[in-house]
VMD Tcl script that draws the C-alpha trace (Angstrom):
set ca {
  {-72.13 -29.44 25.06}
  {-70.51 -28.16 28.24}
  {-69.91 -24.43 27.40}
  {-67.44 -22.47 29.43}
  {-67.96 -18.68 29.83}
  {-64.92 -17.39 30.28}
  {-63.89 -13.93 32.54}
  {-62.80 -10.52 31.03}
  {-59.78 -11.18 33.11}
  {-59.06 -14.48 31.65}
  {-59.59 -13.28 28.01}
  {-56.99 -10.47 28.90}
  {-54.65 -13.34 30.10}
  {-55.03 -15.13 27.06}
  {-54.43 -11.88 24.85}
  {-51.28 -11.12 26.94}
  {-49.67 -14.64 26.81}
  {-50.42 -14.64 22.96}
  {-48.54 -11.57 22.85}
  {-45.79 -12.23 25.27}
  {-45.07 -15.28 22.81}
  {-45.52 -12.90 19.50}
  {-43.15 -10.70 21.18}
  {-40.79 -13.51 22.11}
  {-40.69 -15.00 18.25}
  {-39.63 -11.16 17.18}
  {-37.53 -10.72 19.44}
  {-35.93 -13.70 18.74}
  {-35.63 -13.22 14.97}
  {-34.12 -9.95 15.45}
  {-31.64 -11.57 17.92}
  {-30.56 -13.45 14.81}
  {-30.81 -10.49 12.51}
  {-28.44 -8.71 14.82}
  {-25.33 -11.11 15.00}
  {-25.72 -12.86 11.12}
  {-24.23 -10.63 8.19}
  {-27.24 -9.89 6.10}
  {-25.07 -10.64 2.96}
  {-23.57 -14.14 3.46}
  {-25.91 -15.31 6.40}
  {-22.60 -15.80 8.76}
  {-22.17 -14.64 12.64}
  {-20.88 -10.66 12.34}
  {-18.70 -8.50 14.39}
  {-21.51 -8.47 16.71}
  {-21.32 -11.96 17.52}
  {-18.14 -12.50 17.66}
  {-17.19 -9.74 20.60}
  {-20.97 -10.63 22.15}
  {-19.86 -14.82 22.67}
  {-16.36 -14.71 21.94}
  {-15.24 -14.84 25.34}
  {-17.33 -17.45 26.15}
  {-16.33 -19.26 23.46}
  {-12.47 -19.02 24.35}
  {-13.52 -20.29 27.81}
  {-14.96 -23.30 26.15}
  {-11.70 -24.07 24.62}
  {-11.72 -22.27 21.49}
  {-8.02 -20.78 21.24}
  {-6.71 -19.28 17.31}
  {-8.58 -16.98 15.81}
  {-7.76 -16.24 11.81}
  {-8.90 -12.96 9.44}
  {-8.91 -13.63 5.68}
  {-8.95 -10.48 3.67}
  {-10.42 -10.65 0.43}
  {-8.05 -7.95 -1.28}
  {-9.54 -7.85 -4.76}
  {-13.07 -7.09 -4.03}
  {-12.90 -3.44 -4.11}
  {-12.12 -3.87 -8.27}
  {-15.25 -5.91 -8.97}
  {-17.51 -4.36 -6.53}
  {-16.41 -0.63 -8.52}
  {-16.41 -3.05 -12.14}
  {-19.97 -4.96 -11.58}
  {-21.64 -3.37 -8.90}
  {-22.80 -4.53 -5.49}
  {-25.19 -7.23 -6.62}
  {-22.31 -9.42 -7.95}
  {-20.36 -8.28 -5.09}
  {-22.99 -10.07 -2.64}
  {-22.44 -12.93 -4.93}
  {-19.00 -13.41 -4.67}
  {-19.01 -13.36 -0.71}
  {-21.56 -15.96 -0.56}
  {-19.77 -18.06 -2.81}
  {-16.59 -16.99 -0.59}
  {-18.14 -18.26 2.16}
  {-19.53 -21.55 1.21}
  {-15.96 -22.37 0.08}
  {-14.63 -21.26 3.29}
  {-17.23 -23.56 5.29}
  {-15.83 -26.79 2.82}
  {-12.35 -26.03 4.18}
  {-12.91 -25.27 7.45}
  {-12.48 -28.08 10.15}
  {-15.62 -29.08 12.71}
  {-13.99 -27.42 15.24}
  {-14.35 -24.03 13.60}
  {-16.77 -21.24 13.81}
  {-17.02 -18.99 11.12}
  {-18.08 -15.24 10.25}
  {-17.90 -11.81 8.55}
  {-16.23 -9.04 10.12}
  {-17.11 -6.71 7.45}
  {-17.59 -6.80 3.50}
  {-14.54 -8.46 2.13}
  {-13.58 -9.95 5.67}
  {-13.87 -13.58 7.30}
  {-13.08 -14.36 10.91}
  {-12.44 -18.05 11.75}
  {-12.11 -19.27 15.25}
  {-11.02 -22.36 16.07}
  {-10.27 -25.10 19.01}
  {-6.40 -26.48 18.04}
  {-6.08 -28.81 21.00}
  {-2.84 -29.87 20.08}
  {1.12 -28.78 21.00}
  {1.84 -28.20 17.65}
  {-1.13 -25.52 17.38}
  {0.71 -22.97 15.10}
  {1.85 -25.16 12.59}
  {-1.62 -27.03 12.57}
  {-3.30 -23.42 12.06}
  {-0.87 -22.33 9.96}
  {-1.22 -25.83 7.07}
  {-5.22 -24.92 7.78}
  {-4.85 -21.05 6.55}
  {-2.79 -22.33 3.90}
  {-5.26 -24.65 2.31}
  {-7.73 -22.45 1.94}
  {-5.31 -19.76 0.58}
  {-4.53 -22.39 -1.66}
  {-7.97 -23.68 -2.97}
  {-9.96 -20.22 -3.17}
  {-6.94 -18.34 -4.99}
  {-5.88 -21.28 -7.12}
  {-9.61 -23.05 -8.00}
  {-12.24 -21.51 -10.39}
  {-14.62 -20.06 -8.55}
  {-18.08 -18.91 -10.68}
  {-20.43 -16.09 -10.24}
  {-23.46 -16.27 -12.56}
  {-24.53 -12.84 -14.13}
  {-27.15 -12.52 -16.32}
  {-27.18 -16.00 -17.00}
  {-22.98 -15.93 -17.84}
  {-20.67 -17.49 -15.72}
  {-18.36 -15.47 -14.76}
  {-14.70 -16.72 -13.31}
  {-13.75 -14.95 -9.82}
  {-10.08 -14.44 -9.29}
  {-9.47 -13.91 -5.43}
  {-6.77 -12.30 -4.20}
  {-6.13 -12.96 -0.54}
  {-4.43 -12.03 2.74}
  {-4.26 -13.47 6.00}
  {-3.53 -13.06 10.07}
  {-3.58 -15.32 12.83}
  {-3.74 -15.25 16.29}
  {-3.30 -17.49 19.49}
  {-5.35 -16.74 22.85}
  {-4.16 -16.00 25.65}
  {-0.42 -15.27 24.18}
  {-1.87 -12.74 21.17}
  {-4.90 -11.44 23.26}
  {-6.38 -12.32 27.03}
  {-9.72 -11.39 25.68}
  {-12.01 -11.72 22.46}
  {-11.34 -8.26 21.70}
  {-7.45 -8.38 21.59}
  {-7.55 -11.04 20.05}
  {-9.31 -10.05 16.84}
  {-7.20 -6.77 17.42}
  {-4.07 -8.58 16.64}
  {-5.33 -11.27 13.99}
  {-6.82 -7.91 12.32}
  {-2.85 -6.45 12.81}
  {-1.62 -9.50 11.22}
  {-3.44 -9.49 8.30}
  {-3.15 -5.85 7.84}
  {1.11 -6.62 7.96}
  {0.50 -9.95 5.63}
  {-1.37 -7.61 3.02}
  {1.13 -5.10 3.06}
  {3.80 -7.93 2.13}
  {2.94 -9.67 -1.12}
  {-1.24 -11.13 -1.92}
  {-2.27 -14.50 -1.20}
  {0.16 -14.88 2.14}
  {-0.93 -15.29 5.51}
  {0.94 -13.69 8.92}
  {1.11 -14.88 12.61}
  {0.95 -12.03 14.83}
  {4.27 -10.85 16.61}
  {4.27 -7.87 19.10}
  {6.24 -5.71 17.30}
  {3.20 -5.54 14.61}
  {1.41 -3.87 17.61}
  {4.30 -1.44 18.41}
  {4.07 -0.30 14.92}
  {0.44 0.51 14.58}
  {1.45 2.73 18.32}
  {3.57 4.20 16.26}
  {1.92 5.10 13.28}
  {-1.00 6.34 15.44}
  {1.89 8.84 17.50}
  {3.10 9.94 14.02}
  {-0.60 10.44 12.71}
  {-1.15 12.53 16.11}
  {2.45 14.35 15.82}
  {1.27 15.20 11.86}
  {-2.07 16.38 12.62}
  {-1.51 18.74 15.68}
  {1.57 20.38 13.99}
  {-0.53 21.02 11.12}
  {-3.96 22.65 13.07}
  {-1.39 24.52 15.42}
  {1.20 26.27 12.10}
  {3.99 24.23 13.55}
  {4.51 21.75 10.54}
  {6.45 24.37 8.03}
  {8.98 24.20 11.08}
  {9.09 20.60 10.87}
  {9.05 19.01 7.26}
  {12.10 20.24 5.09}
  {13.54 19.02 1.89}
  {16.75 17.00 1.03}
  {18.50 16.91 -1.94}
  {20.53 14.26 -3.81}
  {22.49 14.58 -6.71}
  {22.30 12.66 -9.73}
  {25.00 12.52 -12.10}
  {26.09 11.44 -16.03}
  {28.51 8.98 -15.22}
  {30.62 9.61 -18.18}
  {31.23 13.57 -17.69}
  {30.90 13.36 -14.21}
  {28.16 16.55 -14.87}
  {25.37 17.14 -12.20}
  {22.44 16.53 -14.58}
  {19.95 16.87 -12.24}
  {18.75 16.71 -8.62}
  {16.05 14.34 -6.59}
  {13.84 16.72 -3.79}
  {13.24 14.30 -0.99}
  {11.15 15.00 2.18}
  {12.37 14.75 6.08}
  {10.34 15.26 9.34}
  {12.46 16.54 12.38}
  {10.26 14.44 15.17}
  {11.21 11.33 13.15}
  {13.85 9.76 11.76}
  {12.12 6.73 9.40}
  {10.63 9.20 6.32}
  {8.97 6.30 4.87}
  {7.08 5.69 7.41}
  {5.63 9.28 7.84}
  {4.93 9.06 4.38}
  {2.51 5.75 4.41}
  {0.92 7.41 7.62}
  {0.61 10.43 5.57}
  {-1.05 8.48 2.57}
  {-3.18 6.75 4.90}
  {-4.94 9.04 6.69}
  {-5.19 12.00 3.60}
  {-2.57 14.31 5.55}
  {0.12 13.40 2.19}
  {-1.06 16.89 0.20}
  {-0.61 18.31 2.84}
  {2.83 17.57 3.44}
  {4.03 17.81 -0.17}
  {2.96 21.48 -0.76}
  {4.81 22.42 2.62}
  {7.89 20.23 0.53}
  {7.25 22.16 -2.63}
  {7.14 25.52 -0.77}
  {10.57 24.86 1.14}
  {12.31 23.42 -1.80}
  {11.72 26.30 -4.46}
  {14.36 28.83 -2.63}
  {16.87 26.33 -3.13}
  {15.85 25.45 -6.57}
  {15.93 29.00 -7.59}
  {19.79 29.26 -6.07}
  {20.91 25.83 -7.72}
  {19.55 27.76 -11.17}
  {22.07 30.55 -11.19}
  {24.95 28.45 -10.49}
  {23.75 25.17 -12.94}
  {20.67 26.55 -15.48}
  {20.52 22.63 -16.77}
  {19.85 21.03 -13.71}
  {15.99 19.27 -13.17}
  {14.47 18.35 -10.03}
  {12.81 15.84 -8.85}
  {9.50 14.88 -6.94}
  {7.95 11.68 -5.87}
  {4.26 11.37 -6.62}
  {2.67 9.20 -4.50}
  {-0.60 7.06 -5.88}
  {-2.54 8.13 -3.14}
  {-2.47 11.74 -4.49}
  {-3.16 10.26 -8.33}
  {-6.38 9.82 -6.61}
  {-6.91 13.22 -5.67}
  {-6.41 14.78 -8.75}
  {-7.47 18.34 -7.99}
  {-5.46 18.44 -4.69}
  {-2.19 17.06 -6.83}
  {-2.87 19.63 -9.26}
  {-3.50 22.68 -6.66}
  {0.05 21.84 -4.76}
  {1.91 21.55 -8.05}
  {0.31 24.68 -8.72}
  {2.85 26.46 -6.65}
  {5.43 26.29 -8.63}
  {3.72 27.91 -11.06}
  {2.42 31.04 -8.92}
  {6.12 30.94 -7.59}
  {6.94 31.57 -11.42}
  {9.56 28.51 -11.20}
  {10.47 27.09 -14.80}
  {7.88 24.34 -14.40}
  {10.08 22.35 -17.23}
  {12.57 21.98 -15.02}
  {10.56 20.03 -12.37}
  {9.94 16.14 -13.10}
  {7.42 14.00 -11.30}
  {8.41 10.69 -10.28}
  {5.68 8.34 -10.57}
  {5.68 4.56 -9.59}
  {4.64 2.32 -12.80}
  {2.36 0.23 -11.59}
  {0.35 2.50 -9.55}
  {-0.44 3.84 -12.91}
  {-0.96 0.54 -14.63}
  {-3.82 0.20 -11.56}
  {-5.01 3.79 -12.42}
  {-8.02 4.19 -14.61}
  {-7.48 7.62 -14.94}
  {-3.99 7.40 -15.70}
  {-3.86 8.85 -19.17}
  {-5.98 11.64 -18.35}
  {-3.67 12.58 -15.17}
  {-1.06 12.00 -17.19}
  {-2.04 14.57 -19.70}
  {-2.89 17.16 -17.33}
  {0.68 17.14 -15.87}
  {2.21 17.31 -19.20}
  {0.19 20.03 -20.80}
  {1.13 21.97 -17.96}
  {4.06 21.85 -18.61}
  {5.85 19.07 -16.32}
  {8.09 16.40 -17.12}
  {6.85 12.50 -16.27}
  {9.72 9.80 -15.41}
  {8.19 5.85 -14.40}
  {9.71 5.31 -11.30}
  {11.14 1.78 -10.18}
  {10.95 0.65 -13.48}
  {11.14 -3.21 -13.71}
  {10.25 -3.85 -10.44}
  {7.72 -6.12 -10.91}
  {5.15 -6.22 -14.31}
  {6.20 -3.79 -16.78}
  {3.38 -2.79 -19.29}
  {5.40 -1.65 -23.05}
  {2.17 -1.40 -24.44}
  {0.85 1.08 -22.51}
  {3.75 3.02 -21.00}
  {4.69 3.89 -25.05}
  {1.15 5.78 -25.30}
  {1.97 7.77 -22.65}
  {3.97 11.34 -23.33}
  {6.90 9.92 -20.97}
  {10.31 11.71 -20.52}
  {12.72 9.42 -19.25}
  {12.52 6.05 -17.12}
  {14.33 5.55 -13.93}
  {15.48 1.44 -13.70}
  {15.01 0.08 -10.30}
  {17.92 -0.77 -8.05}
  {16.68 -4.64 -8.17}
  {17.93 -4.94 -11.76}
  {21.21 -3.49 -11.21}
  {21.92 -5.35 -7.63}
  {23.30 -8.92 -8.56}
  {25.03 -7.18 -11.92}
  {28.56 -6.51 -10.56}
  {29.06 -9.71 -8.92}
  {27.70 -11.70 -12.21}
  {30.05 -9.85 -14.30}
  {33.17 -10.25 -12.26}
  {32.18 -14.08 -12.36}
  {31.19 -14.62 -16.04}
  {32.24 -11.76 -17.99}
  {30.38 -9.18 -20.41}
  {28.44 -12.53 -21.22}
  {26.40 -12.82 -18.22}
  {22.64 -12.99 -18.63}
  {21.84 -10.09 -16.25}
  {24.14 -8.15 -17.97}
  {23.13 -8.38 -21.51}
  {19.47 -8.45 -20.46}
  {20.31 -4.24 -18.80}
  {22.29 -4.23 -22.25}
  {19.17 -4.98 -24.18}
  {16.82 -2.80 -22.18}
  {18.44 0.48 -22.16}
  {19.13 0.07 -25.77}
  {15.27 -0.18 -26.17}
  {14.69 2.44 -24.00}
  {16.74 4.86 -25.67}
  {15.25 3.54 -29.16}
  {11.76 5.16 -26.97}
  {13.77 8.40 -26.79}
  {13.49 8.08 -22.80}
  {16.49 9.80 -20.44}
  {17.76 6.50 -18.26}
  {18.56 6.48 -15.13}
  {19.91 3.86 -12.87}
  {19.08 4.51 -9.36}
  {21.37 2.42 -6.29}
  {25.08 2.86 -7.78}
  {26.96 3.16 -4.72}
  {30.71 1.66 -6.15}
  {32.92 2.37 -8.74}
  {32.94 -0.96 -10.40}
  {29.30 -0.68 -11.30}
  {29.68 2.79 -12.64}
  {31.73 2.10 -15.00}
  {29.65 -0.63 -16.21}
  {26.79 1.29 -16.37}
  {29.31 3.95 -18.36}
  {29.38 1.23 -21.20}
  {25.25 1.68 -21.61}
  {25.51 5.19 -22.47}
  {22.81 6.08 -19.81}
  {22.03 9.53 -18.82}
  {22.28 9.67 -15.23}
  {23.17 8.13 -11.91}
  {22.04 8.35 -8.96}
  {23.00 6.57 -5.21}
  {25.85 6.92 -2.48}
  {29.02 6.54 -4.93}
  {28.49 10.30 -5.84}
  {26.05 11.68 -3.21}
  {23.89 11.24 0.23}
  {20.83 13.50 0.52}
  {22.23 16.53 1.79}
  {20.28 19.44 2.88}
  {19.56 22.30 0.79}
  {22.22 24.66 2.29}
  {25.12 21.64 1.75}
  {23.19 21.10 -1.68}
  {23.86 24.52 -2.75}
  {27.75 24.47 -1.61}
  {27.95 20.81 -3.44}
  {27.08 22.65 -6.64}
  {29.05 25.34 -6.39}
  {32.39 22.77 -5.23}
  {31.15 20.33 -7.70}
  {34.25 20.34 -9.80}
  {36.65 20.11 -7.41}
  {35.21 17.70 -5.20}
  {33.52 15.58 -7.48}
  {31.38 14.18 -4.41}
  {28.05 15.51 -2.15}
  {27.75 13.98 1.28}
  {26.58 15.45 4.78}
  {29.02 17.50 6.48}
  {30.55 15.37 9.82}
  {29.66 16.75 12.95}
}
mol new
graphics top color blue
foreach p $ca { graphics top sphere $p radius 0.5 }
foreach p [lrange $ca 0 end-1] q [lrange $ca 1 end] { graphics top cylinder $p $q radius 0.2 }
display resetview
């Protein structure tokens, strides 16, 4: 047998190409590791903005994000073992819908990209039928998590955005930028809905990021007590024609669009901030509409972003009681089903009461409206939403006392006030519908047939003109 004696510096070689390889496999592996989601074994973010280009030069061209919106509820209900289940079985169902021609991937837990090659003229409305179907099957089919040997039934709720290259994005990363927009708009609309980007999405999320800016450096430099000051509109009984009470709204001077502010303000934490500057502006007037009316209430929106802060809700409403205002006289105007999605709501709801605060459900009717629950709840009065009210006058003037709308508000204010709940319909702006809503025997009104918001200084000369004029609007000029 031939034996070959090999050199130190062959050995070495041999070592160092064994190791090159080793090093290659890793490297390699980690390669993959880097652009796959370690949950549902799909290309990432990573991947995406790494090829993406690439991949639009190779004729890839509409790029969709699918936002799982329920996910948050059974990641916080099950835990984050199920969670990981769910998105796996999320994405297998997304592969069986998705075409040949599509590539796709997680952009983050709760969040599928899906890029595609439409090579066709009628590209949108091809993308659009695809985003569609899928909406359709994984919202609509049972889809079935096993825990602890159960099967459990998944109900998704979805959202959607879509976007074309080059006309939504010249690049990868514009692109997902505006799909991303779109699905953010589509999921502020109504669940299981989809969105095609339009430019003006992208002018709004300038926008909100000015106002966010505006907010933020008016608050670090003292400015914003100059800035944010309260309205005031009047609500009224419509059968005495008595000021009953009084709704303390908010206005920024930079900007004209409240609501707006407001959702910026919610979004980004700034909203406490915001409503104890309100509070603090507002209780001057309030104290000066209480000489000249002692009866009159006011009140504030809550907004369910501050539900969840409990102790910062609690600390601003605290002002009014180190201001030593007559706390019963303040009601807090909070949005039904925000609460209905609260877990904490009873507790919250306590709180507020046993300090000495007055609740009213907001926009009640709009939407699912829980009896069951609302009637445990130490509730002072209800506040119907404009929605039910709207298509009223014209029914009646067609059919009469005897049309369905009608005798349905007929019904429901009589079971309110069987609940011992003050009623009041918001959005009356004619004289036709208040004197329909005159024949329910509600409590108050409130909307443009009596008053605008005014500001506090017109608010005070309203009540002290009330009954002569009868009437609170701005002053012209």
């Amino acid at each position: 047998m031939l034996k070959l004696k090999l050199s130190k510096d062959a050995i070495l070689l041999v070592i160092i190409e064994a190791s090159v390889k080793k090093f290659e496999t890793i490297n390699r592996k980690l390669q993959q590791q880097l652009y796959r989601d370690i949950v549902t074994g799909l290309y990432n973010r990573k991947f995406l903005l790494k090829r993406g280009d690439a991949l639009l030069n190779e004729g890839y061209n509409t790029l969709a994000v699918i936002d799982v919106r329920n996910l948050r509820a059974y990641n916080e209900i099950f835990g984050h073992d199920t969670t990981d289940k769910i998105l796996r079985k999320i994405a297998e169902k997304i592969k069986e819908l998705c075409s040949d021609t599509c590539i796709i991937g997680s952009l983050d837990a709760g969040r599928f990209w899906l890029l595609s090659s439409i090579d066709d003229i009628e590209r949108e409305e091809i993308a659009k039928k695809s985003i569609e179907n899928i909406i359709k099957h994984l919202t609509t089919e049972e889809l079935r998590v096993n825990i602890n040997d159960e099967d459990l039934i998944i109900l998704i709720a979805l959202s959607a955005g879509i976007a074309f290259y080059p006309e939504h994005g010249k690049n990868i990363a514009e692109l997902l930028r505006a799909a991303e927009i779109a699905a953010d708009r589509a999921k502020a609309e109504k669940i299981n809905t989809y969105s095609v980007f339009d430019i003006t999405y992208k002018k709004l999320i300038e926008e909100n990021i000015w106002i966010e800016e505006q907010l933020r450096k008016a608050i670090k430099g003292g400015k914003i007590e100059k800035q944010i000051y309260p309205v005031f509109q009047i609500k009224v009984n419509p059968s005495t024609e008595k000021i009953t009470g009084v709704e303390v709204l908010m206005r920024w001077r930079l900007y004209p669009q409240i609501y707006r502010i407001i959702n910026v303000a919610e979004k980004t934490g700034l909203i406490n901030d915001l409503f104890k500057i309100l509070i603090r502006q507002a209780i001057p007037y309030m104290r000066e509409a209480l000489k000249i009316n002692p009866d009159i209430h006011f009140g504030f929106n809550i907004s369910p972003y501050q539900l969840a802060l409990k102790d910062d809700l609690l600390e601003a409403l605290d002002l009014f009681i180190e201001e030593k205002c007559e706390v019963e006289k303040v009601e807090l105007e909070i949005t039904e089903s925000e609460l209905l999605k609260n877990i904490d709501a009873e507790q919250i709801l306590n709180t507020l009461t046993e300090k000495g605060f007055k609740l009213i459900i907001d926009d009640f009717g709009k939407g699912y409206s829980s009896f069951d629950r609302i009637k445990r709840w130490n509730i002072h009065g209800v506040k119907i939403d404009k929605s039910l009210i709207d298509d009223i006058p014209e029914g009646v003037k067609r059919y009469g006392k005897t049309y369905k709308g009608f005798l349905f508000l007929k019904n429901l204010t009589e079971f309110l006030k069987n609940m011992n709940y003050k009623i009041t319909f918001e959005g009356i702006e004619d004289e036709f519908t208040v004197n329909l809503v005159k024949e329910l025997g509600i409590d108050e009104v409130q909307g443009y047939y009596y008053a605008k918001p005014v500001d506090g200084n017109r608010f005070i000369e309203c009540l002290k003109n009330w009954e002569e004029e009868r009437r609170c609007f701005p002053l012209q000029g």
